[in-house]
C-alpha positions as CSV (number, residue, x, y, z in Angstrom):
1,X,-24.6,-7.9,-5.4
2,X,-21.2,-9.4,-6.3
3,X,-19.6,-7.9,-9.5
4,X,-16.5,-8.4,-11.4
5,X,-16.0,-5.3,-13.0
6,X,-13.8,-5.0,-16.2
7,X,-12.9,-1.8,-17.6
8,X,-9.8,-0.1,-18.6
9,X,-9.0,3.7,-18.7
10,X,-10.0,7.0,-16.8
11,X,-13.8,6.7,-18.3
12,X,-14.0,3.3,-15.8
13,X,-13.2,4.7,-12.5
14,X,-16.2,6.8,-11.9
15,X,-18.5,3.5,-12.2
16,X,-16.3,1.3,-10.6
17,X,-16.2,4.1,-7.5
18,X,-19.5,4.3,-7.4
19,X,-20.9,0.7,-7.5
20,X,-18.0,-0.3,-4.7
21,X,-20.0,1.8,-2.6
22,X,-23.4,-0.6,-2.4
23,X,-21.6,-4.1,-4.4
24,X,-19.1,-5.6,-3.9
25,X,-16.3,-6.0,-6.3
26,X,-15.2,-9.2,-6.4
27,X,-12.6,-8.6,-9.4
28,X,-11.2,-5.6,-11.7
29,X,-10.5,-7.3,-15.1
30,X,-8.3,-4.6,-17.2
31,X,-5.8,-4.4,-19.3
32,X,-2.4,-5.4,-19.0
33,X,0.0,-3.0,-17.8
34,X,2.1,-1.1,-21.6
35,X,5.1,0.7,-21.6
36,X,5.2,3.9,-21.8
37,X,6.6,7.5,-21.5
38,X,10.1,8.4,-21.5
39,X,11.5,6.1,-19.5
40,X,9.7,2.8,-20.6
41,X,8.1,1.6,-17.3
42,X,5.4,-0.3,-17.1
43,X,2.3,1.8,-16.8
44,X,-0.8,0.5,-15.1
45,X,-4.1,1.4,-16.1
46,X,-6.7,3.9,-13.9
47,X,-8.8,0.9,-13.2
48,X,-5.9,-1.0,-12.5
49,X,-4.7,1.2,-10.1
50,X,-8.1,1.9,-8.6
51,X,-8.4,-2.0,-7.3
52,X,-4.6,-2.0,-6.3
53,X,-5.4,1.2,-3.7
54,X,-9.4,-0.3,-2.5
55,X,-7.5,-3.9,-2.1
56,X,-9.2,-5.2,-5.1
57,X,-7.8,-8.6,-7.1
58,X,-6.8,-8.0,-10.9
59,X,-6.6,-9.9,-13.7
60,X,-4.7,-9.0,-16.9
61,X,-5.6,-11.7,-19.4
62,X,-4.3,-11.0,-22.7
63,X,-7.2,-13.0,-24.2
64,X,-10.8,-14.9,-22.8
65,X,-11.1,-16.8,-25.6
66,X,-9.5,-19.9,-23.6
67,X,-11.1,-22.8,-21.5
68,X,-8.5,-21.3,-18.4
69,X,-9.5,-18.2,-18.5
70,X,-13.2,-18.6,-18.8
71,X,-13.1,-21.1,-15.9
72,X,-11.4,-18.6,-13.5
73,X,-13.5,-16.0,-14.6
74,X,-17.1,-18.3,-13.0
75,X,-15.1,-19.0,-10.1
76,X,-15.5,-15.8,-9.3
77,X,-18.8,-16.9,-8.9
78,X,-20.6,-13.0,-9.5
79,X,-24.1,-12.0,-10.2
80,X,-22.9,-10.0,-12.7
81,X,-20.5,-8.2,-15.0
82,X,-20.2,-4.7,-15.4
83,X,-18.0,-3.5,-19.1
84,X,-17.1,0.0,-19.1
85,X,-14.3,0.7,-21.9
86,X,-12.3,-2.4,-21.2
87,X,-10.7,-3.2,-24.8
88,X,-11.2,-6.9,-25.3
89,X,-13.9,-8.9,-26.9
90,X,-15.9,-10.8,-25.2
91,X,-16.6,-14.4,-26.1
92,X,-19.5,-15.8,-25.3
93,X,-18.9,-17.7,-22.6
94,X,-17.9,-15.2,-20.5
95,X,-21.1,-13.3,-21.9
96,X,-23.0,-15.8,-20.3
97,X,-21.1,-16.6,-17.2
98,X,-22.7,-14.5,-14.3
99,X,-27.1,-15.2,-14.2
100,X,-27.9,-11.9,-13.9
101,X,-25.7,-11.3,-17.3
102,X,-23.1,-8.9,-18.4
103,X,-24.4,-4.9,-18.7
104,X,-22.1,-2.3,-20.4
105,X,-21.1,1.5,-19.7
106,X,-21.4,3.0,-23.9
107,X,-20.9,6.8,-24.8
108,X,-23.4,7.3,-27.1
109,X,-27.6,7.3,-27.2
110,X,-27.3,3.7,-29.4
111,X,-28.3,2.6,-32.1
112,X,-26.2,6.1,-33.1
113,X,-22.1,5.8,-32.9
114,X,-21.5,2.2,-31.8
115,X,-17.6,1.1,-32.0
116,X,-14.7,2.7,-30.2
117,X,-14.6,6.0,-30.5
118,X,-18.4,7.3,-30.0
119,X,-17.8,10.3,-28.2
120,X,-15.0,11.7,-30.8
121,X,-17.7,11.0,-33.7
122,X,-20.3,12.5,-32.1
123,X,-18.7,16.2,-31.5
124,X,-17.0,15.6,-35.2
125,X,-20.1,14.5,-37.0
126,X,-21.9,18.0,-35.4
127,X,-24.2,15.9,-32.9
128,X,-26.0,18.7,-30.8
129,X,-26.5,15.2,-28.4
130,X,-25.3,12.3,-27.1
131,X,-25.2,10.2,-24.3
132,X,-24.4,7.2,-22.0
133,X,-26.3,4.0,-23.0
134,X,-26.4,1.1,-20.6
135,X,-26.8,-2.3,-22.4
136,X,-26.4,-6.0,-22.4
137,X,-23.0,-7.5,-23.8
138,X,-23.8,-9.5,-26.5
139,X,-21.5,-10.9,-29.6
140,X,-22.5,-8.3,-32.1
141,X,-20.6,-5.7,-31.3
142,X,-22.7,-2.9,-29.3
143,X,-26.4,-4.1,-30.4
144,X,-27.2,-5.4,-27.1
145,X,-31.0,-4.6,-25.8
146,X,-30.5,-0.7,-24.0
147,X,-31.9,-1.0,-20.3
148,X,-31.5,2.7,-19.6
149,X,-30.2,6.5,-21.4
150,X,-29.2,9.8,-20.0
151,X,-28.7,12.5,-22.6
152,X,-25.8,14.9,-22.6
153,X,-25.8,18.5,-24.4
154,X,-23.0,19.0,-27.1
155,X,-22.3,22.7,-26.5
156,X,-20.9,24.7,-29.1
157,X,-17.2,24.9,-27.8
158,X,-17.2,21.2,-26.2
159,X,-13.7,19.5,-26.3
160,X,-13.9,15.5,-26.1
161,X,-12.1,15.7,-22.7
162,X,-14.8,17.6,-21.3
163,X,-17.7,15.6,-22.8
164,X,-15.4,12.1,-21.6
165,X,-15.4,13.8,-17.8
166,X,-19.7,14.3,-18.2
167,X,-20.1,10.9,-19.4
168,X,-18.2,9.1,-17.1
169,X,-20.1,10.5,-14.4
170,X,-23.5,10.1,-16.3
171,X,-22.2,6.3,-16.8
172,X,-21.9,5.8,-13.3
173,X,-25.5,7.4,-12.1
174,X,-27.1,5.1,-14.9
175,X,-25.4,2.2,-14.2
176,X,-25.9,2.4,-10.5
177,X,-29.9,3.9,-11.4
178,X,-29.8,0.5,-13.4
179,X,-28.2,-2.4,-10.8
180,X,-30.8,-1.1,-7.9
181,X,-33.9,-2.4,-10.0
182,X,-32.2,-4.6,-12.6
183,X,-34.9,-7.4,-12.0
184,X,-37.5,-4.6,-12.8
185,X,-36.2,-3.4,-16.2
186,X,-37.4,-4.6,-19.6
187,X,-34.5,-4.0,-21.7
188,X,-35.5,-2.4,-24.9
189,X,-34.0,-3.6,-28.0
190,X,-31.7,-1.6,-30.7
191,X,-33.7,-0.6,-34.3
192,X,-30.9,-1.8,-36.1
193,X,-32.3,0.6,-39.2
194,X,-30.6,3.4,-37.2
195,X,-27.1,2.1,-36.6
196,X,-24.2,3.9,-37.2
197,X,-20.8,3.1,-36.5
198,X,-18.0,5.4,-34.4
199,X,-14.5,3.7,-35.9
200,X,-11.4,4.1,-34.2
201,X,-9.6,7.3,-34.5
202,X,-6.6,6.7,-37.1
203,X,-3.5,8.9,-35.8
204,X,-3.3,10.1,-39.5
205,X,-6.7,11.4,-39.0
206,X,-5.7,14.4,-36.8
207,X,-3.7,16.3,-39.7
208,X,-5.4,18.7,-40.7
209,X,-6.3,18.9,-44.1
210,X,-7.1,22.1,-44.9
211,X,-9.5,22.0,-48.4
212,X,-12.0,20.7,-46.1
213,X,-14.9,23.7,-44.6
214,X,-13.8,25.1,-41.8
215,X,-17.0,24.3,-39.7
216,X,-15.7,20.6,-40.5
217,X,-11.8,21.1,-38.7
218,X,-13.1,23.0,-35.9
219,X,-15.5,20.2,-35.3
220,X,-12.5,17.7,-35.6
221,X,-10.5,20.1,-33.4
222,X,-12.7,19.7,-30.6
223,X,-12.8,16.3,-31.5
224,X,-8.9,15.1,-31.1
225,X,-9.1,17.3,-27.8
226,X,-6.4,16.9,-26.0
227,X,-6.0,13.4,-27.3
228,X,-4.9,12.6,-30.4
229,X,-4.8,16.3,-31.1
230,X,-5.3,17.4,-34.4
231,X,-2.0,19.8,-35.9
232,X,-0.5,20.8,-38.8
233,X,2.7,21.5,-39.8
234,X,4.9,25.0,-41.0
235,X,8.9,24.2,-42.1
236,X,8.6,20.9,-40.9
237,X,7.8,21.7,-37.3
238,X,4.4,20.2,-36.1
239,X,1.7,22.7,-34.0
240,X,-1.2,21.2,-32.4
241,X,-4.3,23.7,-32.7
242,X,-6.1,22.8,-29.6
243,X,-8.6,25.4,-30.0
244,X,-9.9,27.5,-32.8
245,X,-12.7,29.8,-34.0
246,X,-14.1,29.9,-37.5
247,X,-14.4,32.9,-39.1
248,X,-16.4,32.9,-42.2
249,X,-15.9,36.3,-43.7
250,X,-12.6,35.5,-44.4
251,X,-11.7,33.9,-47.5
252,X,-8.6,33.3,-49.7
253,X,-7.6,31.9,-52.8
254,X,-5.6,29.2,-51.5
255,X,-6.4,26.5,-49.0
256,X,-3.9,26.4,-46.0
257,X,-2.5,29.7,-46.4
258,X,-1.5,31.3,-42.9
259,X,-2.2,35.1,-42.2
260,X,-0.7,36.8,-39.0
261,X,-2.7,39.9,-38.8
262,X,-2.4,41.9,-35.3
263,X,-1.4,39.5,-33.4
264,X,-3.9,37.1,-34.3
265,X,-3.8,34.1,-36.7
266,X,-5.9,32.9,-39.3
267,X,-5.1,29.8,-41.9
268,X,-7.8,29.7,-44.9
269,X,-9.3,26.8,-45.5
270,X,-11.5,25.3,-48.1
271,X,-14.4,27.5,-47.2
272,X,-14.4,30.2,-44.8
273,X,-10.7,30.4,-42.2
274,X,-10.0,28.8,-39.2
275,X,-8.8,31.8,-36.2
276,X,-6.3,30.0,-34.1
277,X,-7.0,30.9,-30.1
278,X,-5.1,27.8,-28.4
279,X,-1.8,26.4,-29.9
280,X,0.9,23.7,-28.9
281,X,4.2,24.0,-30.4
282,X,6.2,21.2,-30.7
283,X,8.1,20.5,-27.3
284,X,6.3,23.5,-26.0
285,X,3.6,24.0,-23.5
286,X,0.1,25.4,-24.8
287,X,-0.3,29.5,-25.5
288,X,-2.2,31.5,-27.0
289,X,-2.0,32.4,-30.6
290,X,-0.6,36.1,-29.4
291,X,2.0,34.1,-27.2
292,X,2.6,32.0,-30.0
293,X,3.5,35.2,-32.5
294,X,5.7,36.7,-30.3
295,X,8.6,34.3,-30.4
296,X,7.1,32.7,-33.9
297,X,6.6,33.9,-36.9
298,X,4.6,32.6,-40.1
299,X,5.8,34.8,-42.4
């Protein structure tokens, strides 16, 4: 089956590895290459740099919302269109340009967390599930009819980069699972009565506010793992708590408070405290909390 594939970061290489292996890929549409890092290069995206080493053509387009665009895109002359995390919209006519349609790659069980950031909702909301959903591409933003689900367990300690690394490889069983027999599936359409929506994650989101429960910021913490990272700040120096442990038989009068007590730290929060175990310091590596309080105090 010929496929132009369009997908953007790490989450889009494990389906784009595995369906090269029985397709073809006739095209890797991603995003454009951004500056980054501390030298401003130009940075090109995982999937980018997967079709560049497996001799793959890529296309950059800024938008598909033009006559152009759309008619390159049929020349490509595919059977169909694989989405996995690509970060444009589609328009319709590129919905509708390949006959055996345009399937998406989504990290959640839909109707439950569609939008951007489905797997960061999930472990913040206290899911105990979630999964990879493969679907058809259609306007309305992830209400496509489902054609096939894999769960995935949300274990008590689960950081988003681990879940991310489970359902990119779920993603790229189902999707391949899906292709073999895709003229045998009845896709199944979404009860829109359960919809929920994952928004973005807001940078200003991953300060920590501290009046909330502690079950709620160690939620969030594992959450914002590693990326955006959710931190707090102490004499105007920023520390990332990457991982943390709530404790609920401590208690203090006042939210936010910081206690070092034998080498281990505890900051109270709106109900019950949060014990720091993994902390980043700004321009530092990761340590422990005990690594932390032995060249920091709180005090």
């Amino acid at each position: 089956m010929k496929i132009v594939f369009m997908g953007t970061p790490e989450f889009a290489v494990p389906t784009l590895e595995t369906l090269s292996q029985n397709h073809e890929i006739v095209c890797v549409y991603t995003r454009a290459p951004s500056v980054s890092g501390r030298g401003n290069e130009l940075q090109k995206s995982p999937a980018h740099l997967w079709a560049l080493e497996h001799g793959v053509e890529v296309c950059t387009p800024k938008t598909l919302r033009n006559e152009v665009e759309q008619q390159k895109f049929r020349e490509w002359k595919a059977d169909v269109a694989i989405v996995a995390a690509y970060g444009l919209i589609l328009p319709k006519e590129i919905i509708e340009a390949c006959p055996k349609g345009c399937l998406n790659v989504h990290g959640s069980l839909l109707p439950r967390w569609r939008g951007a950031a489905p797997m960061q909702r999930a472990i913040e909301a206290g899911d105990k599930t979630t999964g990879i959903t493969i679907m058809q591409v259609v306007e309305k933003l992830d209400a496509g009819a489902m054609y096939k689900k894999g769960e995935i367990v949300i274990d008590e300690d689960m950081t988003v980069g681990v879940l991310h690394d489970k359902m990119a490889a779920l993603g790229a069983k189902l999707m391949s699972e899906v292709l073999d027999k895709l003229d045998e599936i009845t896709p199944v359409e979404q009860d829109e009565s359960l919809a929920t929506y994952a928004a973005k994650i807001d940078k200003a989101e991953s300060r920590l506010n501290f009046t909330e429960d502690a079950i709620v910021l160690e939620r969030k913490i594992r959450a914002f793992n590693p990326y955006p990272a959710a931190y707090f700040e102490h004499k105007g120096e920023r520390f990332k708590l990457l991982k943390c442990k709530v404790r609920c038989d401590i208690t203090g009068p006042k939210a936010g408070e910081i206690r070092q007590e034998n080498n281990k730290l505890f900051i109270i929060c709106g109900k019950g405290a949060l014990q720091a175990e993994i902390v980043q310091r700004q321009g530092k590596k990761a340590m422990t909390a005990e690594e932390l309080l032995r060249g920091y105090s709180f005090l």
